[in-house]
Backbone atoms as SQL, in Angstrom:
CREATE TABLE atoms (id INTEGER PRIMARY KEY, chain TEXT, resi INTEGER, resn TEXT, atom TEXT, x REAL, y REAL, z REAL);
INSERT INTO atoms VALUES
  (1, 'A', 1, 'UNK', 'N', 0.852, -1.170, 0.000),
  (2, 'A', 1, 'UNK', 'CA', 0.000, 0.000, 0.000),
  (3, 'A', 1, 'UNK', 'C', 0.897, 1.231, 0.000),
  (4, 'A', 2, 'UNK', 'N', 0.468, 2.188, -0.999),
  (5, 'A', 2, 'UNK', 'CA', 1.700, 3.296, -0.961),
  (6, 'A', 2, 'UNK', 'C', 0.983, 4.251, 0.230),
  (7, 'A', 3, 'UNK', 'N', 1.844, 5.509, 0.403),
  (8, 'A', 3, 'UNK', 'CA', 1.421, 5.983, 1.439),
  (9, 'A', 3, 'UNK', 'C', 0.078, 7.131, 1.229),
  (10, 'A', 4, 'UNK', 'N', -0.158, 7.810, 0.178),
  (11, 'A', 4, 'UNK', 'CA', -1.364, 7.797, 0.171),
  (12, 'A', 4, 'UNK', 'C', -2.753, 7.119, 0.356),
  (13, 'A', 5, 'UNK', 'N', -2.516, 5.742, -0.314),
  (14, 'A', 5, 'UNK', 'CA', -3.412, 4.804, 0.260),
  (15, 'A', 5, 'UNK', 'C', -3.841, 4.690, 1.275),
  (16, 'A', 6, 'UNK', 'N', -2.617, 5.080, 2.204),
  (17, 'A', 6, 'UNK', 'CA', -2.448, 4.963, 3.692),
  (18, 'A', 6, 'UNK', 'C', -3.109, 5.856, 4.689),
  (19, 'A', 7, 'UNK', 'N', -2.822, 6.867, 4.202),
  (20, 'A', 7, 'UNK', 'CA', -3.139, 8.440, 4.900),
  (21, 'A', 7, 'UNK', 'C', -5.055, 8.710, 4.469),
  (22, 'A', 8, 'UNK', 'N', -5.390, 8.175, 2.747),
  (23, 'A', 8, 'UNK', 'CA', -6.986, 8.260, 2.949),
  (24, 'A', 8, 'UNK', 'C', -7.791, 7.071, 3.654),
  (25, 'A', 9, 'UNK', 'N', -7.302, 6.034, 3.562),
  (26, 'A', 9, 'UNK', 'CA', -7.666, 5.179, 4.599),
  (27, 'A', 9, 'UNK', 'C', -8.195, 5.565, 6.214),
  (28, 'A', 10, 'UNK', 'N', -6.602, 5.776, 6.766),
  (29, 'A', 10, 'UNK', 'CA', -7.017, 5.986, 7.882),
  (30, 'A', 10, 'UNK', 'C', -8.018, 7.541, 8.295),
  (31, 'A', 11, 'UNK', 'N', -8.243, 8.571, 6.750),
  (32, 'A', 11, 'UNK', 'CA', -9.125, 9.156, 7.565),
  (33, 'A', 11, 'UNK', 'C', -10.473, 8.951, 6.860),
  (34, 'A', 12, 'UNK', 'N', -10.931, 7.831, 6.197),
  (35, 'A', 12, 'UNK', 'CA', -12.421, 7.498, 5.787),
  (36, 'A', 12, 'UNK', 'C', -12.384, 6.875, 7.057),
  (37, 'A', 13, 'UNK', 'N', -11.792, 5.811, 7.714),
  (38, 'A', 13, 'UNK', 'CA', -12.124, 4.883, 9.288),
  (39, 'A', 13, 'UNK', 'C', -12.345, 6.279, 10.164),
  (40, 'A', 14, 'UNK', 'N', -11.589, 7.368, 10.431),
  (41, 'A', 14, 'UNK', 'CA', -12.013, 8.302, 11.339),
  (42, 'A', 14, 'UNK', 'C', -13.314, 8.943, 10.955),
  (43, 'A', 15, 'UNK', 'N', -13.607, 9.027, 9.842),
  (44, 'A', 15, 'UNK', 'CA', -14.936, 9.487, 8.995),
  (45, 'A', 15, 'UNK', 'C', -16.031, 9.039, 9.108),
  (46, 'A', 16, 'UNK', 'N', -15.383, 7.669, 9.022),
  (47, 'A', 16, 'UNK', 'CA', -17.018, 7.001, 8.223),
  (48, 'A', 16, 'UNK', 'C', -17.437, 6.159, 9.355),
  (49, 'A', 17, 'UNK', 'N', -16.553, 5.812, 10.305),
  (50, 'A', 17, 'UNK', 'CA', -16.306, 4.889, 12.136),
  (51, 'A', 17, 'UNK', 'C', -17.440, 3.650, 11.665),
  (52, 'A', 18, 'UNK', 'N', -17.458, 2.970, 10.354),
  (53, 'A', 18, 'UNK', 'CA', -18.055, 1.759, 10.064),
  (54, 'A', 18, 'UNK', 'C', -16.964, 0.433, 10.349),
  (55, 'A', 19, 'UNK', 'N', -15.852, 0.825, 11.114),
  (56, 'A', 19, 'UNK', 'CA', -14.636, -0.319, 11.341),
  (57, 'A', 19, 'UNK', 'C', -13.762, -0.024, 11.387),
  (58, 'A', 20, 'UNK', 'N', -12.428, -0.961, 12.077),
  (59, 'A', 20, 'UNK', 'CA', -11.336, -0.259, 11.996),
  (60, 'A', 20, 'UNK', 'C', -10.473, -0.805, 11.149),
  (61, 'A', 21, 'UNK', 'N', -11.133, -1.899, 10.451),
  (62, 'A', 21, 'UNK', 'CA', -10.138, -2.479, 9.249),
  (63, 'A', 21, 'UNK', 'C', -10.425, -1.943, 7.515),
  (64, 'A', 22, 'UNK', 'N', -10.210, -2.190, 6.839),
  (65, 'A', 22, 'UNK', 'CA', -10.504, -2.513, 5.346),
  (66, 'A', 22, 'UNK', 'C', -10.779, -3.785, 4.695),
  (67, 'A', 23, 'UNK', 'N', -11.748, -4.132, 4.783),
  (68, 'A', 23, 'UNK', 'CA', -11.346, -5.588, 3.810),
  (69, 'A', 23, 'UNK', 'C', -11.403, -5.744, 2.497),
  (70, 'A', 24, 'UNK', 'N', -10.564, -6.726, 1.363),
  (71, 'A', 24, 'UNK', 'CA', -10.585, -6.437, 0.392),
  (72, 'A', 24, 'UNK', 'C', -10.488, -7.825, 0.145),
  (73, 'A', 25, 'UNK', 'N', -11.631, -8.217, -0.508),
  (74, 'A', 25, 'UNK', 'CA', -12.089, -9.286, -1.347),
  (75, 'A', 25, 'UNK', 'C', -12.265, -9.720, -2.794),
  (76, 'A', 26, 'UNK', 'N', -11.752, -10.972, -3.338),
  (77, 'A', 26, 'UNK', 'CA', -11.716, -10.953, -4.901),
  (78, 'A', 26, 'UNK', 'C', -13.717, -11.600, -4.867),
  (79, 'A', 27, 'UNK', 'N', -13.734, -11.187, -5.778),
  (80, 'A', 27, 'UNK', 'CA', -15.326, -12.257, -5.882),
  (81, 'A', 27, 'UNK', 'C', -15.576, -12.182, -7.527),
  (82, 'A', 28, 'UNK', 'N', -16.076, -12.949, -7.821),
  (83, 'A', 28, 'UNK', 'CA', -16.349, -13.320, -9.364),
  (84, 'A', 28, 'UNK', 'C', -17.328, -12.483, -9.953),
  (85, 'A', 29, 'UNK', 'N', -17.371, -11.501, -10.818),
  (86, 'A', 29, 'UNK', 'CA', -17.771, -10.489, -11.453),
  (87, 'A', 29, 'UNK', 'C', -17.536, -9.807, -12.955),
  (88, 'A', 30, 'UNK', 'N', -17.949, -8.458, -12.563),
  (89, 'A', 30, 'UNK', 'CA', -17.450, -7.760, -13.637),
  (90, 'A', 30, 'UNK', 'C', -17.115, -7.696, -15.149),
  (91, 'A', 31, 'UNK', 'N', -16.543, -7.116, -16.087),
  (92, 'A', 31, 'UNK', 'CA', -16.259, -6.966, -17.117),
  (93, 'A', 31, 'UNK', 'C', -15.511, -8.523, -17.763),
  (94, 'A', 32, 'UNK', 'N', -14.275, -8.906, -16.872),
  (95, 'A', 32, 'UNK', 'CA', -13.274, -9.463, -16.869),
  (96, 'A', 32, 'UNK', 'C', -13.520, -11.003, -15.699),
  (97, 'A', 33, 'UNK', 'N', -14.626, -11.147, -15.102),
  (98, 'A', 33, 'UNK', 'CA', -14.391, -12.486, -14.342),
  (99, 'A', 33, 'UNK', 'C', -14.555, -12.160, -12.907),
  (100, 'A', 34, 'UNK', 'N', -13.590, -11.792, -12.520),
  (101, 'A', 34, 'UNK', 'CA', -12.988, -11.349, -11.066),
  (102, 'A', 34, 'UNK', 'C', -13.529, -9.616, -10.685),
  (103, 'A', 35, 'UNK', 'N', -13.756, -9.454, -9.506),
  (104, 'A', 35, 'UNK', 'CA', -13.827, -8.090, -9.172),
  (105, 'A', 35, 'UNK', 'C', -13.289, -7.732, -7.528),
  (106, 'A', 36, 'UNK', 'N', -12.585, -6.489, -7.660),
  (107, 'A', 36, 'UNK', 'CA', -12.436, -6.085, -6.513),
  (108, 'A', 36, 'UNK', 'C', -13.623, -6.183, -5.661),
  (109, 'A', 37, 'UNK', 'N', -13.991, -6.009, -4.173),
  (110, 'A', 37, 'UNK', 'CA', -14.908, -5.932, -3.612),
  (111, 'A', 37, 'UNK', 'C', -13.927, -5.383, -1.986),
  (112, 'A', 38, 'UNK', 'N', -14.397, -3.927, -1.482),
  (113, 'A', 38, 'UNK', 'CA', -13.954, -3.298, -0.905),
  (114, 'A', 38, 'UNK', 'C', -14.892, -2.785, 0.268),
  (115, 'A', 39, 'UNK', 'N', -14.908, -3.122, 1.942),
  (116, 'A', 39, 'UNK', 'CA', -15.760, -2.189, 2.429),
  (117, 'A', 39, 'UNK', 'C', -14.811, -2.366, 4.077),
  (118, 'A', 40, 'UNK', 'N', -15.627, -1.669, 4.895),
  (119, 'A', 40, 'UNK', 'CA', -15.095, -1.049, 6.243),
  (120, 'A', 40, 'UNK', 'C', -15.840, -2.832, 7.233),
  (121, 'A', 41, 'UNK', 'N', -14.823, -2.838, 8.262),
  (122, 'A', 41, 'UNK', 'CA', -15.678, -3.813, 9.050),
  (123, 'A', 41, 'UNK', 'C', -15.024, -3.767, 10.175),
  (124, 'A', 42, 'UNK', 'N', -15.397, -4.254, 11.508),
  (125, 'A', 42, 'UNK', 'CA', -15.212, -4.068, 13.007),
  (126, 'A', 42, 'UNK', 'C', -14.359, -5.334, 13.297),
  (127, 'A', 43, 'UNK', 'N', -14.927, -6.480, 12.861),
  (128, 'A', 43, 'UNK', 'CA', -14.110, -7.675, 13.409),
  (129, 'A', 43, 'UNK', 'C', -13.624, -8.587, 12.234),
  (130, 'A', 44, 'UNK', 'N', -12.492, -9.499, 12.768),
  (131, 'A', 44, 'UNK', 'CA', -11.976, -10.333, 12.170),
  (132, 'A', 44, 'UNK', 'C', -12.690, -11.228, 12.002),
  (133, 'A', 45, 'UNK', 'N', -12.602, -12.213, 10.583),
  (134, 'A', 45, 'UNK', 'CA', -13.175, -13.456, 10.888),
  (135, 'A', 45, 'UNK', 'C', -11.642, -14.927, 10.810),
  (136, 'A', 46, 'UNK', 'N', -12.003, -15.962, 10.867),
  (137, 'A', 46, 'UNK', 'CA', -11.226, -17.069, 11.297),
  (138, 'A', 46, 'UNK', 'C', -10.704, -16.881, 9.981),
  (139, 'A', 47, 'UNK', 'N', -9.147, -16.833, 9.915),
  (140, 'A', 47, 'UNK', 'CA', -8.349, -17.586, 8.798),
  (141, 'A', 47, 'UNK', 'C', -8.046, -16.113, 8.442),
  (142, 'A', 48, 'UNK', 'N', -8.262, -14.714, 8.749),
  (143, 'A', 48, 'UNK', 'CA', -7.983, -13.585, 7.919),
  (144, 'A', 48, 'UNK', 'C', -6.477, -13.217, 8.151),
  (145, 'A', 49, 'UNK', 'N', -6.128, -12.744, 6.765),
  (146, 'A', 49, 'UNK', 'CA', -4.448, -12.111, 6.941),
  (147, 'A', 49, 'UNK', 'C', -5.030, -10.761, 7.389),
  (148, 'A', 50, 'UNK', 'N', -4.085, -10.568, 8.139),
  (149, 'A', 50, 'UNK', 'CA', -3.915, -8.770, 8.496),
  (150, 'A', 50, 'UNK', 'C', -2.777, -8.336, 8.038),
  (151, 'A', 51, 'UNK', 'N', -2.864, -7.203, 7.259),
  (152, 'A', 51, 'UNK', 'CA', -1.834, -6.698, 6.946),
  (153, 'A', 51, 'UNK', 'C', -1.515, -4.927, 6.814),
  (154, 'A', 52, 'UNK', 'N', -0.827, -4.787, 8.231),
  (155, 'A', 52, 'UNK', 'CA', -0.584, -3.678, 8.713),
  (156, 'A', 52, 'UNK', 'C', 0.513, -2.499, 7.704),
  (157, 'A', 53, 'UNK', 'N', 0.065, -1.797, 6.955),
  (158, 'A', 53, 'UNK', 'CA', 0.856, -0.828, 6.107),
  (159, 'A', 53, 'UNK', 'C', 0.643, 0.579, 6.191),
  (160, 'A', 54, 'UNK', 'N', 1.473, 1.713, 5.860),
  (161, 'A', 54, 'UNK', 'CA', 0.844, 2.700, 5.914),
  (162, 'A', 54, 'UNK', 'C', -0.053, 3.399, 7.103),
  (163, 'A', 55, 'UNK', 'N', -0.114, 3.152, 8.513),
  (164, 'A', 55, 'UNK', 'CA', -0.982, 3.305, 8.994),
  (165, 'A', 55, 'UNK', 'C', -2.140, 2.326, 8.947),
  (166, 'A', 56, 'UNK', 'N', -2.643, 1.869, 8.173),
  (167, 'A', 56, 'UNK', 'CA', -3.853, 1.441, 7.160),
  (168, 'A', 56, 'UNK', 'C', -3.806, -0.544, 7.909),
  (169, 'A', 57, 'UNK', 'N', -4.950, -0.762, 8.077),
  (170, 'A', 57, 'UNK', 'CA', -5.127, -2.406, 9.030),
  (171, 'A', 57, 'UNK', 'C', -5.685, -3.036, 7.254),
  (172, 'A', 58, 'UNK', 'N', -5.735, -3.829, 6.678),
  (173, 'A', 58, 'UNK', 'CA', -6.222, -4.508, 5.645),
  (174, 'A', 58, 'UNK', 'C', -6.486, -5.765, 6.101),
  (175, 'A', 59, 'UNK', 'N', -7.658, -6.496, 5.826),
  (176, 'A', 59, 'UNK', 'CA', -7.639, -7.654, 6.256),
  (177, 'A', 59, 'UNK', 'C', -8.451, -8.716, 4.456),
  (178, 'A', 60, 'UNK', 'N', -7.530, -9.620, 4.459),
  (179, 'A', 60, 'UNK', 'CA', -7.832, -9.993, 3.278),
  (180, 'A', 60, 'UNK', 'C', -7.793, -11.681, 4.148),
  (181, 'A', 61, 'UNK', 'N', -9.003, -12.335, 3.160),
  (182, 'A', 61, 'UNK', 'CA', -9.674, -13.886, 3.098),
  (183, 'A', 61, 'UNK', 'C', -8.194, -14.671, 2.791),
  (184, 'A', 62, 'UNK', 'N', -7.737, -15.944, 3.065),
  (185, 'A', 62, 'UNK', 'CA', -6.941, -17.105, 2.295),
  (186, 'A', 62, 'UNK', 'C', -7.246, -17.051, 0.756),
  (187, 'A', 63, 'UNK', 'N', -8.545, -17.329, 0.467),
  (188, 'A', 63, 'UNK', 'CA', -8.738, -17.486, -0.961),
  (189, 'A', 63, 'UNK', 'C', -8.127, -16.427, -1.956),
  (190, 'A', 64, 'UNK', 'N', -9.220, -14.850, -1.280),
  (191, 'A', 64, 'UNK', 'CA', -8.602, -13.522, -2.129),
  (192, 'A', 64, 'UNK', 'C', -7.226, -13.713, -1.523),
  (193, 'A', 65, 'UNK', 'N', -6.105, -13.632, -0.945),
  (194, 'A', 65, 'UNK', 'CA', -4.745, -13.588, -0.842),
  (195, 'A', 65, 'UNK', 'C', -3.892, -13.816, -1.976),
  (196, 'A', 66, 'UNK', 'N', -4.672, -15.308, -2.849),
  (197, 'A', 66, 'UNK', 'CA', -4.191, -15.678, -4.029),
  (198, 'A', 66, 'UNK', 'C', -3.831, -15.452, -4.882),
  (199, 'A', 67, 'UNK', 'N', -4.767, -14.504, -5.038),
  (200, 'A', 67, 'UNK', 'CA', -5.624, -13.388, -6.772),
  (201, 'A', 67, 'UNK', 'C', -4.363, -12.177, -5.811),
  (202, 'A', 68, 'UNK', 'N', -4.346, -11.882, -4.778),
  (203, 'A', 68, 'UNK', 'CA', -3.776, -10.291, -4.979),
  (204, 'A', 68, 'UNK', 'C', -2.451, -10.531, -4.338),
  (205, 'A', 69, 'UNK', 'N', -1.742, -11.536, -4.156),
  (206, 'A', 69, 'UNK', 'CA', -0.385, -11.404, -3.683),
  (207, 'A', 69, 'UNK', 'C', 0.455, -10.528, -5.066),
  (208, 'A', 70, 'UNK', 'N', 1.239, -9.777, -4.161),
  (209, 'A', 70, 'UNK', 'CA', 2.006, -8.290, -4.928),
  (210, 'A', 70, 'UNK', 'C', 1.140, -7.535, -5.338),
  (211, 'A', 71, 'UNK', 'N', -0.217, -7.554, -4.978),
  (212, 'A', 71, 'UNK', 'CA', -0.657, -6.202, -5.260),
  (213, 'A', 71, 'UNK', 'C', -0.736, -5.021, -4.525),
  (214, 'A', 72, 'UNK', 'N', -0.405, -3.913, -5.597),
  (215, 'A', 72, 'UNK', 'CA', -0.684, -2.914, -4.610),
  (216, 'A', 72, 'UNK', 'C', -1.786, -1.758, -4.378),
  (217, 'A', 73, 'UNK', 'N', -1.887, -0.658, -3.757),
  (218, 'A', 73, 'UNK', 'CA', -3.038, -0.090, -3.904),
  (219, 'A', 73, 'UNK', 'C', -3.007, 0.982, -3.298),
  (220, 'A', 74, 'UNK', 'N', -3.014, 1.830, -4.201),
  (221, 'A', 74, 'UNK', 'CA', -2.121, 3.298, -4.386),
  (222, 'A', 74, 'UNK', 'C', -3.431, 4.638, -4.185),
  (223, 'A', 75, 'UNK', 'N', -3.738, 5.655, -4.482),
  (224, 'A', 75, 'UNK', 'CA', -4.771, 6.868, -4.038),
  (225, 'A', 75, 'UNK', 'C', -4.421, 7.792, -4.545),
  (226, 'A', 76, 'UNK', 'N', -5.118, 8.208, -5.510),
  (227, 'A', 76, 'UNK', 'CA', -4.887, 9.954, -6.269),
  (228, 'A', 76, 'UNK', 'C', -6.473, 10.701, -5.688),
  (229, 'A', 77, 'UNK', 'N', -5.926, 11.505, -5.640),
  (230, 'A', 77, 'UNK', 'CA', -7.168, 12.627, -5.376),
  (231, 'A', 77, 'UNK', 'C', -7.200, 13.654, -6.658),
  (232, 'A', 78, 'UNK', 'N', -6.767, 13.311, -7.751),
  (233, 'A', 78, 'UNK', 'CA', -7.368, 13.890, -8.909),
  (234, 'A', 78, 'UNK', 'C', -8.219, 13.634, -9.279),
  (235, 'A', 79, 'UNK', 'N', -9.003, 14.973, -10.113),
  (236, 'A', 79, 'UNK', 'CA', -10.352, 14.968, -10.477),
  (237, 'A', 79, 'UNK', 'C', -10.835, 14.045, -11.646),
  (238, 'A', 80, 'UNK', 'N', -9.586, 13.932, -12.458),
  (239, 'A', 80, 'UNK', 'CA', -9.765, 12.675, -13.387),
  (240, 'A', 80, 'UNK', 'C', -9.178, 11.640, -13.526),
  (241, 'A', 81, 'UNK', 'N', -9.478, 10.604, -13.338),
  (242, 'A', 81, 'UNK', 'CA', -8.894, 9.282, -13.065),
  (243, 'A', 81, 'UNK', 'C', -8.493, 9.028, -11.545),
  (244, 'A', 82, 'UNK', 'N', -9.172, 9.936, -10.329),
  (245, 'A', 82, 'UNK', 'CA', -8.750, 9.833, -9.045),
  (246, 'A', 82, 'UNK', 'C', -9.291, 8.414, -8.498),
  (247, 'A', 83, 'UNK', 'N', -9.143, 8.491, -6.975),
  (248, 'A', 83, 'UNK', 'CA', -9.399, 7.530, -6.323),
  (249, 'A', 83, 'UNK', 'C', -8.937, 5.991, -5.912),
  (250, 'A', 84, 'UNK', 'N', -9.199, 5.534, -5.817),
  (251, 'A', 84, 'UNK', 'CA', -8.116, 4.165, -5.388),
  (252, 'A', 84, 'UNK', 'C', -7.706, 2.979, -6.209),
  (253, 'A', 85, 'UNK', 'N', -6.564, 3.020, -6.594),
  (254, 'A', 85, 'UNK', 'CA', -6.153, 2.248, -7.603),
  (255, 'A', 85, 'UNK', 'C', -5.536, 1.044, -7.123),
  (256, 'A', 86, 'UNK', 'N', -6.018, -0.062, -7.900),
  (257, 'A', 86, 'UNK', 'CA', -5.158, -2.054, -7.594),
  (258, 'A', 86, 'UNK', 'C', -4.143, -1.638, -8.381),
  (259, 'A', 87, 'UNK', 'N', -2.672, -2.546, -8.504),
  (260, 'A', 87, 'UNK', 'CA', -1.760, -2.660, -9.324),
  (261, 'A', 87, 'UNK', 'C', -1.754, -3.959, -8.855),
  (262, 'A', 88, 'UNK', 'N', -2.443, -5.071, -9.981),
  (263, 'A', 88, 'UNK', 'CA', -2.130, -6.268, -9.489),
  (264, 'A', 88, 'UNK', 'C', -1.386, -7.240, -10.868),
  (265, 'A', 89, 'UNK', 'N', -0.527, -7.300, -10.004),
  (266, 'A', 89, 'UNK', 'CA', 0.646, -8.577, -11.068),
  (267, 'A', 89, 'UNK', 'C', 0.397, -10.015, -11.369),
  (268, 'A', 90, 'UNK', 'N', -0.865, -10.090, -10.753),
  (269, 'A', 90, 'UNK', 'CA', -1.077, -11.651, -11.276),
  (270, 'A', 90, 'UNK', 'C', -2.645, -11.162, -12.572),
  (271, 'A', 91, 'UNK', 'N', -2.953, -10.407, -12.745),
  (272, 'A', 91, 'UNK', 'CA', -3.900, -10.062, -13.750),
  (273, 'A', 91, 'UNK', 'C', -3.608, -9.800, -15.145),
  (274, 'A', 92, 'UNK', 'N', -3.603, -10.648, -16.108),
  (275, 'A', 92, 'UNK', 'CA', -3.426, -10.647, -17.472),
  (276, 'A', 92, 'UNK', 'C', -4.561, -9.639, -18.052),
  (277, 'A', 93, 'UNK', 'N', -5.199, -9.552, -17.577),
  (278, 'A', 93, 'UNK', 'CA', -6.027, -8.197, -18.102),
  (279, 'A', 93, 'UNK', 'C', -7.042, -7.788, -17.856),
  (280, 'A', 94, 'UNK', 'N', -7.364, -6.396, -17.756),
  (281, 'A', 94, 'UNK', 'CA', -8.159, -5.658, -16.953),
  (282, 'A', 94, 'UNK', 'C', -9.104, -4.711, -17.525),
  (283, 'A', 95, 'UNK', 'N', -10.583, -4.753, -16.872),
  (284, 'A', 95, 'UNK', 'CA', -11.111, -3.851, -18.223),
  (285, 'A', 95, 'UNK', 'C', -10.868, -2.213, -17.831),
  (286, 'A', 96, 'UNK', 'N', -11.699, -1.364, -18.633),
  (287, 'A', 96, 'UNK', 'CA', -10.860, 0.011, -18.137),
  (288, 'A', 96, 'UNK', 'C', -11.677, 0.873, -17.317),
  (289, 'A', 97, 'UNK', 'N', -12.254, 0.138, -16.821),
  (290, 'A', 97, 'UNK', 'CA', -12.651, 1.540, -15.547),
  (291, 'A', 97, 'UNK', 'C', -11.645, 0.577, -14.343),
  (292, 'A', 98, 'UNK', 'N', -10.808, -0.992, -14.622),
  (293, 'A', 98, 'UNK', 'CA', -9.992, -1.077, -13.514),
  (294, 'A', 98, 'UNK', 'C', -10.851, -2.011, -12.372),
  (295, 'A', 99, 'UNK', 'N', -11.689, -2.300, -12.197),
  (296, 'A', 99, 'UNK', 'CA', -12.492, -2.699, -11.044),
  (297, 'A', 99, 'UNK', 'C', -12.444, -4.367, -11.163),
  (298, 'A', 100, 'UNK', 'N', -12.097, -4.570, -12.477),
  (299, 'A', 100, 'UNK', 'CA', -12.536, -6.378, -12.773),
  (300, 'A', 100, 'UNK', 'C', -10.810, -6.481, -13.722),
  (301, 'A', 101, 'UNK', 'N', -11.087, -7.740, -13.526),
  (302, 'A', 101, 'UNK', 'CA', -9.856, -8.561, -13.734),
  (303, 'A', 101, 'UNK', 'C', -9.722, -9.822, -14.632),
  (304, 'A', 102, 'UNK', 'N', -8.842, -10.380, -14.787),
  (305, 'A', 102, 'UNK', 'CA', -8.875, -11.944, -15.553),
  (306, 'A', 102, 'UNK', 'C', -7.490, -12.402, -14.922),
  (307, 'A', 103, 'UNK', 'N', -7.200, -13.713, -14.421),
  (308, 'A', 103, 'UNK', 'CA', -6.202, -14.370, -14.557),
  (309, 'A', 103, 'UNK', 'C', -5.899, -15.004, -15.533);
């Protein structure tokens, strides 16, 4: 997670106080197969990685771990093309608003 990622993170959790983690889930979707799936949550469940970066708590499933090992997930606050971006290295291709995937 670069450090922007980091810094809007921790202030949507001071914002939005729906959790103190992030979780980020692959689930089958989208354009491309696969889709990000992103929201705020309070507790852990059994088997979750935590992964402390940036400030920022992430808690990702065994399964999604798979799909996003080396990915990263970066934050522009520009008006065009802003907001939170995957860079994921196991995705052969991606459609273009970015949200869905293919292995």
């Amino acid at each position: 997670m670069t450090a922007p990622a980091g810094v809007k993170l921790q202030s949507l959790v001071a914002r939005e106080q729906k959790g103190e983690y992030l979780r980020i889930k692959i689930t089958g979707g989208g354009c491309n197969g696969l889709s990000y799936k992103i929201k705020f949550v309070s507790d852990t469940k059994r088997g979750d990685i935590l992964v402390r970066s940036s400030g920022a708590q992430v808690l990702v499933d065994t399964k999604s771990a798979l799909y996003l090992r080396g990915t990263h997930l970066d934050f522009s606050d520009k008006m065009v093309g802003g907001g939170f971006k995957f860079s994921n290295p196991n995705a052969k291709s991606s459609c273009s608003c970015g949200e869905s995937f293919s292995i």
